[in-house]
C-alpha positions in Angstrom: 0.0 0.0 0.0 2.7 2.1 1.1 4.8 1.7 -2.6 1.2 2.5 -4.6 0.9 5.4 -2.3 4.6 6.9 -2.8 4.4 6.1 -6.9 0.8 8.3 -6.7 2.8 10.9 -5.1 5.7 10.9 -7.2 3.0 10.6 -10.5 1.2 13.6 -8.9 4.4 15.8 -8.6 5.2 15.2 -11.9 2.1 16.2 -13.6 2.2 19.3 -10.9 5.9 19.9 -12.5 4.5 19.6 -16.4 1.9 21.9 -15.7 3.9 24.9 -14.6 6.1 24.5 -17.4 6.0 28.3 -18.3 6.5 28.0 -21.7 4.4 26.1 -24.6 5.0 25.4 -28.0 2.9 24.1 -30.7 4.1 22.8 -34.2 6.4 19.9 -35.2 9.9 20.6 -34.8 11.4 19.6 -38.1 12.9 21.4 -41.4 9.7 23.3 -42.7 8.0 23.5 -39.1 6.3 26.6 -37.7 6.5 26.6 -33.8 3.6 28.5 -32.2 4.8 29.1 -28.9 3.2 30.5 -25.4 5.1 32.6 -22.5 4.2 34.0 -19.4 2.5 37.9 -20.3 5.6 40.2 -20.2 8.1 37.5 -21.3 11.0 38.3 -23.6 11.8 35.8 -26.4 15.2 34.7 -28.2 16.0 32.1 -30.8 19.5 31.1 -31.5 20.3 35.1 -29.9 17.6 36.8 -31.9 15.1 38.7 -29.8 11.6 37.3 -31.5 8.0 39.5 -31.6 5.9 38.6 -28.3 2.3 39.9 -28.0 0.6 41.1 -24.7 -1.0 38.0 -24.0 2.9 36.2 -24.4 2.1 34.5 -28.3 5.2 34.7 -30.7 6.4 32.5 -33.3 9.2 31.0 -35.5 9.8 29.0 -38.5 12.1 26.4 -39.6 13.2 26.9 -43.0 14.2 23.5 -45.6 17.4 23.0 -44.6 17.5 23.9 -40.9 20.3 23.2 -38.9 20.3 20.2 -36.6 19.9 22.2 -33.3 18.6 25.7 -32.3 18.0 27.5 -28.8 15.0 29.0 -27.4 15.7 31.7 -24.1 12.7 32.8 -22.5 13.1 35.6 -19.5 10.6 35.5 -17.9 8.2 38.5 -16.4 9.9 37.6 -13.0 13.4 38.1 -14.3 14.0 33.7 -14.4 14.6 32.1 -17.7 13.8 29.4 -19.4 16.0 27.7 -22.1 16.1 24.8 -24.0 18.4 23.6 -27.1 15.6 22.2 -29.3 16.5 19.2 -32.4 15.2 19.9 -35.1 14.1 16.8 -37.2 15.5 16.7 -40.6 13.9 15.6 -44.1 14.7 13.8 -47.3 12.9 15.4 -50.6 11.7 14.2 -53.5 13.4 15.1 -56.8 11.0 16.3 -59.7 11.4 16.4 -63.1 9.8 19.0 -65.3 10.2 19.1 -69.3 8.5 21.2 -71.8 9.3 24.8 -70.3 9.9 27.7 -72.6 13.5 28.1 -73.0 13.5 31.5 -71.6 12.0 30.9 -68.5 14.5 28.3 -67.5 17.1 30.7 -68.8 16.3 34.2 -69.1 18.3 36.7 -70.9 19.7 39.9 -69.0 16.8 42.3 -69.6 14.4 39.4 -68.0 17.0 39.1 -65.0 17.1 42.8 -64.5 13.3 42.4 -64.2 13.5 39.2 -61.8 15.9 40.9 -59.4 12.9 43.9 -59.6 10.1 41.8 -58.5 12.4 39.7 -56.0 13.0 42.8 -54.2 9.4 43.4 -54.3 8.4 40.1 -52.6 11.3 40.1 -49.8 9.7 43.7 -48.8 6.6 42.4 -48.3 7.8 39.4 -46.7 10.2 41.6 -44.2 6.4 42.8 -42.8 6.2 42.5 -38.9 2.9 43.6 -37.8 1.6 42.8 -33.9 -1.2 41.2 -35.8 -1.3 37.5 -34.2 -3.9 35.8 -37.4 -1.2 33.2 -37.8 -2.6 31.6 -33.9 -6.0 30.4 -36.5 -6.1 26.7 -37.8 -5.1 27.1 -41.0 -6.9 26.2 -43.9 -6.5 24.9 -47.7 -6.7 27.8 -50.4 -8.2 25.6 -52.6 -8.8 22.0 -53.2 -7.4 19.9 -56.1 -4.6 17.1 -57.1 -1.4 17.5 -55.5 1.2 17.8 -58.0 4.4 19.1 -56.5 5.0 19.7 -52.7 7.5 21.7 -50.2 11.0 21.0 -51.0 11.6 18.8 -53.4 14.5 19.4 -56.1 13.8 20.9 -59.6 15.3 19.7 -62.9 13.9 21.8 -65.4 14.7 21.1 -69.3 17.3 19.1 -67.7 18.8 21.1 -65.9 19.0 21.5 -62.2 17.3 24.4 -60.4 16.8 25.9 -57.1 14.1 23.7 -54.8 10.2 24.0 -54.6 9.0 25.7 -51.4 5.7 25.2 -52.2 2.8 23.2 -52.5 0.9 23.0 -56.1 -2.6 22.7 -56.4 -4.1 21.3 -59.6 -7.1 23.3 -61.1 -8.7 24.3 -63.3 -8.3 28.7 -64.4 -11.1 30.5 -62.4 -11.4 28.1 -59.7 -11.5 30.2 -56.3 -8.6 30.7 -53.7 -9.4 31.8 -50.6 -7.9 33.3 -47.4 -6.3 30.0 -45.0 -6.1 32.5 -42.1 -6.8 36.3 -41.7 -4.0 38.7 -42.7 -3.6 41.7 -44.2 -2.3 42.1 -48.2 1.0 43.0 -48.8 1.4 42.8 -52.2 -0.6 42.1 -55.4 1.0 41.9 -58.6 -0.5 40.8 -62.0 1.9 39.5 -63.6 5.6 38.5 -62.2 8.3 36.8 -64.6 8.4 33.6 -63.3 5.0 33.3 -60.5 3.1 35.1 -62.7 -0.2 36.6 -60.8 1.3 37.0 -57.2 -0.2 37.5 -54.1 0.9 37.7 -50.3 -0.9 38.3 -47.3 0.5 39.0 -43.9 -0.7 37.0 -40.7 1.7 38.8 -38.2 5.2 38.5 -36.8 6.7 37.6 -39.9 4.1 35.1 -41.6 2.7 35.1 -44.4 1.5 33.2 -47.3 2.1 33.5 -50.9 -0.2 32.7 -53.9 1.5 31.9 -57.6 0.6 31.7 -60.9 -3.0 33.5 -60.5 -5.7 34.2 -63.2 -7.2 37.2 -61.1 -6.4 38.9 -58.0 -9.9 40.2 -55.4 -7.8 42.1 -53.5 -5.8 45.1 -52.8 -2.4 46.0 -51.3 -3.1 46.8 -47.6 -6.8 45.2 -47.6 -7.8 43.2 -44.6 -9.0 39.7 -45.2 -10.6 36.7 -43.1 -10.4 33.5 -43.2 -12.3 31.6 -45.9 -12.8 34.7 -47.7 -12.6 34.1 -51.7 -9.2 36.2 -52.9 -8.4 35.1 -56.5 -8.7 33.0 -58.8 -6.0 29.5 -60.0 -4.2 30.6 -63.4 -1.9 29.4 -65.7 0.7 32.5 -65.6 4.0 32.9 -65.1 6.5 29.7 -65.6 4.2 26.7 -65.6 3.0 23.8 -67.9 -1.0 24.0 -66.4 -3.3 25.5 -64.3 -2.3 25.4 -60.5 -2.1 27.0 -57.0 1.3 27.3 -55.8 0.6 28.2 -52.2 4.2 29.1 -49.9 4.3 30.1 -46.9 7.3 32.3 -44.9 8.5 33.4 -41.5 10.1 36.5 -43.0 13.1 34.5 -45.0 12.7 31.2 -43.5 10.5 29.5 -45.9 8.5 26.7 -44.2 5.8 23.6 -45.5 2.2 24.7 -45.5 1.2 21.3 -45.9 2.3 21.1 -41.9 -0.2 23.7 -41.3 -3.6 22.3 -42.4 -5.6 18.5 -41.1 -4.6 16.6 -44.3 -4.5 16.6 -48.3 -7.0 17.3 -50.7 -7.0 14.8 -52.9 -4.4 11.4 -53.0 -1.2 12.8 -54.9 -1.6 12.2 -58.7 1.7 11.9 -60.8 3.6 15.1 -60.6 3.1 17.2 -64.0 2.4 21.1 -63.1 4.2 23.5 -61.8 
């Protein structure tokens, strides 16, 4: 009796100790992850020595971009001046390769006028993506843009014509043009563009502290540069612009430049993945 007793005890303690853990994070700790994470009101944050956005009510957030190192660590001081710190592992992941033929020439590689005009747009999206609003929409469950065959997904390496390009951050959702994309979580639009070189119709809309989402290769765009948006809410429309061979959604998502899996943020696919062919 006197054993059960003392193991209830010890059981007790422990779940007393897990509860006052002071800090909480949500997400999968792996190479594409994004960690939602909890403190103590008044808390100050730091990954890997870089002081992170908190809100009032202790919410902040990081991401874990495709090729994440092995290890990072998270110091929390706490409102009472005590820290907390941890050295996190980070799992890591093996890609796919995909193989893409039929591309026009010049959009695998483009001539120095169209690279003056690449670096131009590039410059565009990484200002948009620098956004850090207080805005905290990225604490929503996300949810799919739009619904169709999977044909690529987050980080697998390109060959293009044969020739080997930089990796896919996104995930590619088949459709046909005109079929809807909506908002997965409330944000605000940062930038709208008709018609980039190589993502064609290009959207992004901020969810706070650095997240956002991007939309490629769009037919039509609903909304405007600085534009609130909820969740669900129809925002464009699938295309065929930019480089592609068909009609998709490529949907990426960012923690400023750390480019992380969406497919990690929503319940489950769409549809079964069909043979990769669009992109």
């Amino acid at each position: 009796m006197i054993w059960r007793l003392a193991t209830l005890c010890l059981l007790w303690l422990a779940s007393l100790a897990a509860a006052a853990e002071p800090v909480e994070l949500r997400g999968p700790l792996m190479q594409g992850g994004l960690i939602i994470g909890q403190a103590p009101a008044g808390s100050q944050v730091r990954l890997d020595g870089q002081a992170l956005r908190v809100s009032p009510q202790g919410n902040f957030v990081f991401g874990l971009g495709r090729d994440h190192p092995a290890q990072i660590d998270l110091r929390v001081v706490l409102p009472d001046g005590a820290q907390w710190q941890r050295r996190l592992n980070i799992a890591s992941r093996s890609y796919q390769i995909q193989r893409i033929d039929g591309l026009p020439p010049s959009k695998v590689s483009p001539d120095a006028e169209a690279l003056k005009r690449i670096r131009a747009e590039g410059a565009q999206v990484a200002g948009a993506r620098k956004t850090d609003a207080a805005r905290v929409d990225f604490l929503q469950d996300f949810v799919w843009p739009s619904v169709g065959p999977i044909s690529g997904v987050y980080g697998s390496q390109r060959i293009l014509n044969g020739q080997p390009r930089r990796p896919h951050y996104g995930v590619d959702v088949a459709a046909p043009t005109g079929t809807p994309v909506v908002a997965p979580a409330a944000g605000v639009v940062t930038l709208a563009h008709p018609d980039m070189y190589y993502s064609g119709g290009t959207l992004i809309v901020d969810h706070g502290h650095g997240v956002s989402s991007s939309f490629l290769h769009l037919s039509r765009i609903d909304v405007e540069v600085g534009q609130r948006v909820e969740q669900g809410q129809k925002i464009a429309e699938i295309g065929a612009t930019g480089r592609v061979t068909g009609a998709h959604l490529d949907w990426r998502m960012n923690w400023f430049k750390q480019r992380i899996d969406p497919a990690l943020l929503v319940p489950d696919m769409p549809q079964a993945n069909p043979p990769a062919g669009e992109m």
